[in-house]
C-alpha positions in Angstrom: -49.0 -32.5 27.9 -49.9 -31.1 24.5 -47.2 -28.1 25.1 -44.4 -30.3 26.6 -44.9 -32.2 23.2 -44.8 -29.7 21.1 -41.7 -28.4 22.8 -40.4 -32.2 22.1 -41.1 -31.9 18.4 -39.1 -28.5 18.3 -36.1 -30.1 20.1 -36.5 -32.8 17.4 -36.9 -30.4 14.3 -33.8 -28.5 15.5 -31.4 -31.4 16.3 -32.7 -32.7 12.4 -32.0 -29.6 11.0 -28.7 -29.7 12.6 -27.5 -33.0 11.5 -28.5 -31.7 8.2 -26.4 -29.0 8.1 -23.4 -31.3 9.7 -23.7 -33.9 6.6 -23.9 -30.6 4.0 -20.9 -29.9 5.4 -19.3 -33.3 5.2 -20.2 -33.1 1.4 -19.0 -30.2 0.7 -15.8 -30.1 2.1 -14.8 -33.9 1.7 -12.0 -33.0 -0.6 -10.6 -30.0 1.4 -8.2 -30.2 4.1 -8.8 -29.0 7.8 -6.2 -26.7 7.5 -7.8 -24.8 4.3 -11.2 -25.2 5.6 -8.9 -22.9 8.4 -11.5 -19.8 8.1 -13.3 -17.1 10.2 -16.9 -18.3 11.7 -18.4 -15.8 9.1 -16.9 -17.3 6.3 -17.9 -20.9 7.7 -20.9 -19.6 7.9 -21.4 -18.0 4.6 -19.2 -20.5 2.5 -21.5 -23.6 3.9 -24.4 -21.7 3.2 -23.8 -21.5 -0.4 -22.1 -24.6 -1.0 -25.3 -26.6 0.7 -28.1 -24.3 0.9 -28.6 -26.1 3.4 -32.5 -26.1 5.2 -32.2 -22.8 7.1 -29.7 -21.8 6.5 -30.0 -18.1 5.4 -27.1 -15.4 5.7 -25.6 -14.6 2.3 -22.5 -11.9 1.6 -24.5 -10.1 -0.3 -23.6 -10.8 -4.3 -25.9 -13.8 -4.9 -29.2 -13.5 -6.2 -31.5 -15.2 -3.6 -30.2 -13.1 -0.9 -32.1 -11.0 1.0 -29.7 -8.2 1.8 -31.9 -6.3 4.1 -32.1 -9.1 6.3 -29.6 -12.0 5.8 -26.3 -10.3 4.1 -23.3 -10.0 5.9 -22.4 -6.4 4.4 -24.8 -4.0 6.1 -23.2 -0.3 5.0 -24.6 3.0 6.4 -24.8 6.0 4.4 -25.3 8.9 7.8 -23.7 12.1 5.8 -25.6 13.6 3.1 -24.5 13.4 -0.7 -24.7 16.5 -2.6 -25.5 15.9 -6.2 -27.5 13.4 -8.0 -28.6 11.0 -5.4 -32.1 11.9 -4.1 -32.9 9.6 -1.6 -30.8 7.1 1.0 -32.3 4.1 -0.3 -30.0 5.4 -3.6 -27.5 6.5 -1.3 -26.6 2.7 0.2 -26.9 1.1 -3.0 -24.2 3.4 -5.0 -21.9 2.7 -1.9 -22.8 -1.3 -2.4 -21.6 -1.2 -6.2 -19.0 0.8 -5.8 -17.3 -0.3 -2.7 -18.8 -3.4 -1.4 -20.1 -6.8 -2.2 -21.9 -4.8 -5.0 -19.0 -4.8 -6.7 -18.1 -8.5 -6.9 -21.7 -9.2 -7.9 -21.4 -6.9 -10.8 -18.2 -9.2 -12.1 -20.4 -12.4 -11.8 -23.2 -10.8 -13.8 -21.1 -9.4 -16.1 -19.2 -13.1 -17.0 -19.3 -14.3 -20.5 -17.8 -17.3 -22.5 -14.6 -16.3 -24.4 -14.0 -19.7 -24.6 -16.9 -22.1 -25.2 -16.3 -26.3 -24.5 -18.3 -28.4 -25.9 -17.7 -31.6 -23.2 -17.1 -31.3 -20.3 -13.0 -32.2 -20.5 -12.7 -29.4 -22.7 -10.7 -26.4 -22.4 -12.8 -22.6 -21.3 -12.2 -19.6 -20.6 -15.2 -17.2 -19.2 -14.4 -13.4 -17.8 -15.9 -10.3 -16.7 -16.2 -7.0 -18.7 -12.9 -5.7 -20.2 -11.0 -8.7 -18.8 -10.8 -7.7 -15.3 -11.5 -10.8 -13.7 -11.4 -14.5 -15.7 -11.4 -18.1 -14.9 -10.3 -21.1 -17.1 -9.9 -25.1 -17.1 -7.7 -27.0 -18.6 -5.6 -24.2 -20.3 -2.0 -24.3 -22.3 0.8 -21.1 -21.5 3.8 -21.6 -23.6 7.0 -19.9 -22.4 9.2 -21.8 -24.0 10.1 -18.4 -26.0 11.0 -16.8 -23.0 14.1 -18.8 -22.4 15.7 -16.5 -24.4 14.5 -13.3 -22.8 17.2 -11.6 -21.0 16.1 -8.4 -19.8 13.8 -8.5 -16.2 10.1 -8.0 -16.3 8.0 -6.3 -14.4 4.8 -4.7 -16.2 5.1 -5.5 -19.6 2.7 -6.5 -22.1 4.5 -8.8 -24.1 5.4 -11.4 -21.8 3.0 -13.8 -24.3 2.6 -13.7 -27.9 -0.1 -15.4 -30.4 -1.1 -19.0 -29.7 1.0 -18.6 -26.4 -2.2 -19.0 -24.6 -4.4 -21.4 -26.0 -7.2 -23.9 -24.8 -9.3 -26.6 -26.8 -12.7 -25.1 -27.2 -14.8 -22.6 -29.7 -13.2 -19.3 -29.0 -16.0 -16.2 -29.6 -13.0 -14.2 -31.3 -15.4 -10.9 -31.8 -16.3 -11.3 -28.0 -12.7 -11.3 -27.0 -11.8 -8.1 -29.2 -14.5 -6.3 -27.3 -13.5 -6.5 -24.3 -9.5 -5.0 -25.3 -10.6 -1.8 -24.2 -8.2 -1.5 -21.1 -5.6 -2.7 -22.3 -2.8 -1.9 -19.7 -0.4 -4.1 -17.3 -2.4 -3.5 -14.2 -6.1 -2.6 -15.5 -7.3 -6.0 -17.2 -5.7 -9.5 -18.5 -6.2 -7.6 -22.2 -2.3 -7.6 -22.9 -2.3 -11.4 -22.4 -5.8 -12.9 -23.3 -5.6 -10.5 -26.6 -3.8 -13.4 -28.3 -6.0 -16.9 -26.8 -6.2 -19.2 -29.8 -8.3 -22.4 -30.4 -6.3 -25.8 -30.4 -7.4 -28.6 -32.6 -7.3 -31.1 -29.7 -6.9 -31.2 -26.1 -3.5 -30.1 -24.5 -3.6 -32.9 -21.8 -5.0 -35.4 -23.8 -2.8 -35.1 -26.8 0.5 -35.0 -24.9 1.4 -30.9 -25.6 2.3 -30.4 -21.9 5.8 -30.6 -20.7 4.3 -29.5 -17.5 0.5 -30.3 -16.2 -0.4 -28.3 -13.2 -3.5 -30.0 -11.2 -3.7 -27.5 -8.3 -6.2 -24.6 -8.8 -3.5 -21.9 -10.1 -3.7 -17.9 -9.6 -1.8 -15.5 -12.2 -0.6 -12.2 -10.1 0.3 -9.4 -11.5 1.2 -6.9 -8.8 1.7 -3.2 -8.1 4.6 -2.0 -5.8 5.1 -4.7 -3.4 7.0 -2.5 -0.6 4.6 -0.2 -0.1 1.7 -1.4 2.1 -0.5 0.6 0.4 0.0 -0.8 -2.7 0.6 -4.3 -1.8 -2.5 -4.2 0.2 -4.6 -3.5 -3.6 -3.3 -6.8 -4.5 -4.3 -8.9 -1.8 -7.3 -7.1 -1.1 -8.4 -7.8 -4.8 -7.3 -11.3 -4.8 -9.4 -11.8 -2.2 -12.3 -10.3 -3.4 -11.7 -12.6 -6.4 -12.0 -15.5 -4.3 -15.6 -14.4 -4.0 -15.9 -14.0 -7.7 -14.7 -17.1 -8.4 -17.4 -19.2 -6.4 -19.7 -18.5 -8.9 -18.5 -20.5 -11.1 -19.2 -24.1 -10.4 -15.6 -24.9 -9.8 -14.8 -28.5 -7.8 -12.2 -27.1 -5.6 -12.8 -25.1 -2.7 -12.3 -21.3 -3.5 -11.2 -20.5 -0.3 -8.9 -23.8 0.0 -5.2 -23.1 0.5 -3.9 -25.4 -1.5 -3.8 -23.2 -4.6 -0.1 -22.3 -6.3 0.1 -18.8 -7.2 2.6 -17.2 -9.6 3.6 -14.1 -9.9 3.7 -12.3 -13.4 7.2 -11.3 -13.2 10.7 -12.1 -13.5 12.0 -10.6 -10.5 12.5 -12.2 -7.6 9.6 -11.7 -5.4 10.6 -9.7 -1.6 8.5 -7.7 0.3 8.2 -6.6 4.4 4.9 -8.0 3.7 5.4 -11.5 2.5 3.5 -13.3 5.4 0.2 -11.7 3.9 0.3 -14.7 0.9 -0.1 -17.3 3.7 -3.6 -16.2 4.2 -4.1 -17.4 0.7 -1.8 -20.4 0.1 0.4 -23.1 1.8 2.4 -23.2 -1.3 5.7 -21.7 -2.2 5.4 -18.4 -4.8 6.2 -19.2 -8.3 7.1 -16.5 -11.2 7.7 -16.4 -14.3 11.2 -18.0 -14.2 9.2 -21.3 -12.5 8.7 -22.5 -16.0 11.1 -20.6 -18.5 11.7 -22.7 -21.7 8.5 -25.0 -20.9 4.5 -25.6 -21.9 2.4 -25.3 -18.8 -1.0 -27.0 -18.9 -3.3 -25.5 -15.9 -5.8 -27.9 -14.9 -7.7 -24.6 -13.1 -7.0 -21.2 -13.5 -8.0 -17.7 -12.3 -6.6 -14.5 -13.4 -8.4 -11.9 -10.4 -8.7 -8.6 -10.2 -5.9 -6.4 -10.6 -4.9 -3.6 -8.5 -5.5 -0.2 -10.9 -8.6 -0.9 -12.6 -10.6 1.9 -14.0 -13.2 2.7 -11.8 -12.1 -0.6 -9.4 -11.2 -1.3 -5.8 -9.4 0.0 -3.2 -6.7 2.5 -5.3 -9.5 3.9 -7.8 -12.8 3.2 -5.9 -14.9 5.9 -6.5 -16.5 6.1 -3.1 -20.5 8.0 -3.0 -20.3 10.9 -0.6 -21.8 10.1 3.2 -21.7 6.5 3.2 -19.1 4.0 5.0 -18.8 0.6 6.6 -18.2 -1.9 3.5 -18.6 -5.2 4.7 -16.4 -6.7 1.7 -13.6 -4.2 3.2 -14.1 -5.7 7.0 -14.4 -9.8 5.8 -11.2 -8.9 4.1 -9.8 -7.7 7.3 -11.0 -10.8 9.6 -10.0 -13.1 6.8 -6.3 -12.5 6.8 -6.2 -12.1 10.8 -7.5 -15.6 11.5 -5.7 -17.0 8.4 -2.7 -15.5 10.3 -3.8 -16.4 13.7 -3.4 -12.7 14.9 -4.5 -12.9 18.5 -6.9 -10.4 19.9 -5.5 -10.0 23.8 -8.2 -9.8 26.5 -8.3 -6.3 28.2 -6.4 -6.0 31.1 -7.5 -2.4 32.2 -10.3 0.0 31.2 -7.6 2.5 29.3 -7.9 3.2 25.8 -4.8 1.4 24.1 -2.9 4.3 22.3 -0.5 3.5 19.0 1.8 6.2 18.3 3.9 5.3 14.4 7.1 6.7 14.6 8.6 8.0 11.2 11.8 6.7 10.5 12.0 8.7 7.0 13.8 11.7 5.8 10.2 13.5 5.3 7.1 13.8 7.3 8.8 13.0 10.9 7.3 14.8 14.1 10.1 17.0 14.9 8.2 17.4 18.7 7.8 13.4 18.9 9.3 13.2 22.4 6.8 15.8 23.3 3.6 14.8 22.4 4.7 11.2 23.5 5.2 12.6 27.2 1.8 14.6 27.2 0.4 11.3 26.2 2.3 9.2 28.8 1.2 11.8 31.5 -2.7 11.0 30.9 -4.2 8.1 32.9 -6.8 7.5 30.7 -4.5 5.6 28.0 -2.4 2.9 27.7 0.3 4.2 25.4 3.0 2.9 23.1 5.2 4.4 20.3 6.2 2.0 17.7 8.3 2.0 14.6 6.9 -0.3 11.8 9.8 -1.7 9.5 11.7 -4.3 8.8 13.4 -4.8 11.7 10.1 -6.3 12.7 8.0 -9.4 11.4 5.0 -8.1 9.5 2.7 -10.5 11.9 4.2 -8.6 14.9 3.1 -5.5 13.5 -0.8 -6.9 13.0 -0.8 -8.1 16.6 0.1 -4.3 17.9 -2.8 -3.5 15.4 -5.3 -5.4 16.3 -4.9 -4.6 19.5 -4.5 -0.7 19.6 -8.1 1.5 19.8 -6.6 5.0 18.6 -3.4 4.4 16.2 -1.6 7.5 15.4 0.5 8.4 12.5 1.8 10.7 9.8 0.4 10.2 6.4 1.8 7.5 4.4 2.0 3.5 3.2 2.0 2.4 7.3 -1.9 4.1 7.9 -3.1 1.0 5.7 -2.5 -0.9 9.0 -6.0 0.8 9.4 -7.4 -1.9 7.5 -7.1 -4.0 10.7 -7.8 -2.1 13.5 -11.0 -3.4 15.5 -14.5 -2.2 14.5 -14.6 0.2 17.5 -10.9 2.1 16.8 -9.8 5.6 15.6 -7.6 6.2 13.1 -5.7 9.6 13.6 -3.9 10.6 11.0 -1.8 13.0 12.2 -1.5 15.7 9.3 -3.0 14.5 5.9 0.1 17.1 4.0 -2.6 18.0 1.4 -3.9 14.7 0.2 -7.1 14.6 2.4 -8.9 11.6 1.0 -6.7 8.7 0.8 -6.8 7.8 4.1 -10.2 9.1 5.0 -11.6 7.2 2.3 -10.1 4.0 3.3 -11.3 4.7 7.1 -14.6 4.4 5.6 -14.7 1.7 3.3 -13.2 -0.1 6.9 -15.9 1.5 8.6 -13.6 2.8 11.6 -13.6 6.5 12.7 -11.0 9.3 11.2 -9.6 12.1 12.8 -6.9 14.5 11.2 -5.3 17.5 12.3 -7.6 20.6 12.0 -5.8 24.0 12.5 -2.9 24.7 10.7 -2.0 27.3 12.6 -1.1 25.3 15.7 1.5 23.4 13.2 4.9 24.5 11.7 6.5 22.6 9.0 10.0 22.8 9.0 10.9 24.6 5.6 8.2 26.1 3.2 9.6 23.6 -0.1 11.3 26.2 -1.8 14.1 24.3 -2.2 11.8 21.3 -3.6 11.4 21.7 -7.4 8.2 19.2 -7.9 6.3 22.0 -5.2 4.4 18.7 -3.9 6.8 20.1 -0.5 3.7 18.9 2.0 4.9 15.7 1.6 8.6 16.8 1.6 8.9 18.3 5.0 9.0 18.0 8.7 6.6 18.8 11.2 5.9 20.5 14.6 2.5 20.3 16.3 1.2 22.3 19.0 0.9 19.5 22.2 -2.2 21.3 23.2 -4.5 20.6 20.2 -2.7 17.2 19.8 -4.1 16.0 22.8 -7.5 17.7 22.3 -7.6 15.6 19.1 -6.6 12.7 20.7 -9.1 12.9 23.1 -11.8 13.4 20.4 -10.6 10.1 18.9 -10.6 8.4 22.5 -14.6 9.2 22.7 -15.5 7.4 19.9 -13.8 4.2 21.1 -15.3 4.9 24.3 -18.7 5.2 23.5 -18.7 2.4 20.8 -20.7 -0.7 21.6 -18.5 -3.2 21.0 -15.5 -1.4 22.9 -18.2 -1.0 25.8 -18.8 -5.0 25.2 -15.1 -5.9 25.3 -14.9 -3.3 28.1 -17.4 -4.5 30.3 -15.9 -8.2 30.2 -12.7 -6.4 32.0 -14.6 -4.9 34.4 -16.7 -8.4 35.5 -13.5 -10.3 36.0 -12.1 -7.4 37.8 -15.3 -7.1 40.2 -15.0 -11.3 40.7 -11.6 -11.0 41.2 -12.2 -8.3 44.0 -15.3 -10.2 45.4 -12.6 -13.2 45.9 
């Protein structure tokens, strides 16, 4: 008797527990939509947690102060290779990789946040950022453009898109502070070339009837790299979402992750790229820029200027990544975010194969002369499902995630389309075929994924198809054609092939083929 109650009162404690978490939730999200509360179980997870700290409720990404990271944080790098100079010990190992590449690095922008802009009520303007401007967040801010009716020439990168008292807000403004922080002062490095010239206003902007425009929705400022080049696109969203994180430190009443945000872009130009679709991970809203509100004064009720794609020292195109280490778990909630925010299906197995992506080239430089080749020596081998696909424009950018998502080994000559990488599942391979002398971009950004890399290992058994005599920058690795010897291809692909295989998670999804098969037969 005394054990059957006790089992009662645990029931009871856990089905309490449980309704308390349910009405945290409730509270927290009463103002958000279902469809931007649209987010991966993690990210449920994680988000309630620190919305409601709610009872029990203990997993943490990683960045906030109470959370025990050893036990409870989602990022969990691992550091097996050996580093080579200063580091002594793994301990110090892991936790360079964490500030460098992981949620380390976001929890270094929230410490780092000061007051630019202090309010002294509540309805107030502010403005707070992180060191050197990288990352900043305001309320209740005035942009004037009406100047910039009369620009005529495009922009794109420039520094002067605002000048004095452009940017303005109704609170004590630490003017030293601010002059500090100039330091990288450059388009895509901070939010110096615009912040340099924030001003106090003698009264509030809403209040006192200065807006031609008020804008209520939380707003993001983009300034972007090169936004046809996957690569370089990808440093933009990759940092806006890391910026997301930043941002839910600061006591904000919207919901960070809500989709119901307007961006606009920091540029004149008419914003096209094959990867477009990626923005719907982040809002519901159509893209503004910087024509949106030509000749007007914008009030932003919320604002946040993220991080920008080429900071010193930053993340993703300037990460300085510690030798040995890998597996960043801001890197892979970045992945899962934008696949469920784009509903990117992951197909059930339908055979034990290893799926096999071969990216054709459709270039003038770096194509696979032998293509037809290797394809057939591939074909030929029953131990892979194989398909050879040509990523451009002819097909939808959500397409091109599907065959992603679903491919083990993905295949491919260096360049922009390997950043598909980025969402291969945890158990894949990313060959890159022949790195053409640049042998850590791609091997760096397998890690920080936390996904395997193979690249081509003997050069003698591959011919290029001129020796860039002809090319006058001498960078010809990246100017040529290629042959590869079939033989070593497939011995590489192979090598790629058993780490998928022996991967527990591939043996996980593996083994569910298998039972339905063996039910199927038993039937």
């Amino acid at each position: 008797m005394p054990s059957n109650f006790s089992n009662l009162n645990n029931v009871v404690f856990c089905v309490l527990n449980f309704v308390i978490l349910l009405n945290s939730l409730a509270k927290c999200f009463a103002n958000t939509s279902s469809e931007d509360l649209n987010l991966p179980e993690s990210h449920v997870v994680y988000h309630l947690n620190r919305l409601s700290r709610a009872p029990g409720v203990k997993e943490c990404w990683g960045y906030e102060d109470d959370c025990d990271r050893e036990n409870h944080a989602f990022s969990q790098p691992e550091c097996p290779g050996e580093h080579s100079t200063y580091v002594k010990d793994k301990a110090t190992q892991r936790s360079t990789f964490f500030s460098q590449a992981d949620f380390g690095f976001v929890r270094q922008q929230i410490r780092e946040q000061s007051v630019i802009c202090e309010p002294l009520f509540r309805d107030d303007s502010s403005l707070e950022c992180s060191k050197y401007l990288r990352f900043c967040s305001g309320r209740n801010i005035l942009v004037n453009f009406t100047d910039f009716q009369h620009r005529r020439e495009p922009v794109r990168y420039h520094m002067d898109v605002l000048k004095e008292g452009e940017i303005a807000g109704h609170c004590t403004l630490h003017v030293n502070r601010l002059r500090e922080e100039l330091g990288h002062l450059s388009p895509l490095q901070s939010w110096a070339p615009e912040l340099r010239f924030f001003s106090e206003l003698p009264q509030r902007p809403i209040e006192s009837g200065q807006c031609d425009v008020i804008v209520t929705q939380p707003t993001v400022l983009l300034k972007l790299d090169a936004s046809i080049n996957m690569y370089h696109h990808f440093c933009d969203f990759f940092n806006l979402y890391a910026s997301l994180h930043v941002n839910t430190s600061n006591g904000r009443d919207f919901d960070p992750f809500g989709r119901d945000v307007r961006i606009l872009i920091w540029e004149t130009y008419k914003y096209i790229s094959p990867f477009a679709e990626t923005f719907e991970a982040f809002t519901k809203n159509p893209l503004w820029d910087l024509n949106t509100f030509r000749g007007k004064t914008v009030c932003f009720k919320n604002l946040m200027l993220p991080l920008l794609p080429r900071m010193i020292f930053g993340l993703f195109y300037n990460t300085p990544i510690i030798q040995g280490c890998e597996k960043s778990g801001l890197f892979r909630a970045f992945s899962e975010f934008v696949l469920h925010r784009l509903q990117i299906p992951l197909h059930p197995r339908t055979s034990a194969k290893v799926r096999v992506t071969f990216l054709s080239r459709g270039t003038k430089y770096r194509r696979v002369l032998n293509e037809e080749e290797l394809m057939e020596r591939l074909r030929q081998d029953d131990r892979f499902d194989v398909q050879n696909v040509a990523y451009g424009s002819q097909m939808k950018f959500r397409e091109q995630l599907e065959i992603t998502r679903n491919t083990d080994v993905f295949i491919g000559m260096h360049g922009a389309g390997l950043t598909h990488l980025l969402f291969l599942p945890n158990w894949a391979s990313i060959f890159e075929l022949y790195n053409c002398e640049d042998p850590t971009c791609y091997l760096d950004l397998a890690r920080l994924r936390g996904i395997n890399y193979v690249t081509w290992e003997d050069a003698e058994k591959l011919q290029s198809e001129d020796d860039g005599s002809g090319n006058e920058s001498g960078a010809y690795a990246k100017f040529t054609n290629y042959f590869f010897d079939a033989a070593e291809f497939m011995r590489l692909v192979h090598k790629a092939a058993d780490h998928v295989e022996h991967h527990e998670e591939f043996r996980s999804a593996s083994s569910q083929y298998l039972s339905s098969e063996k039910d199927h037969e038993e039937l």
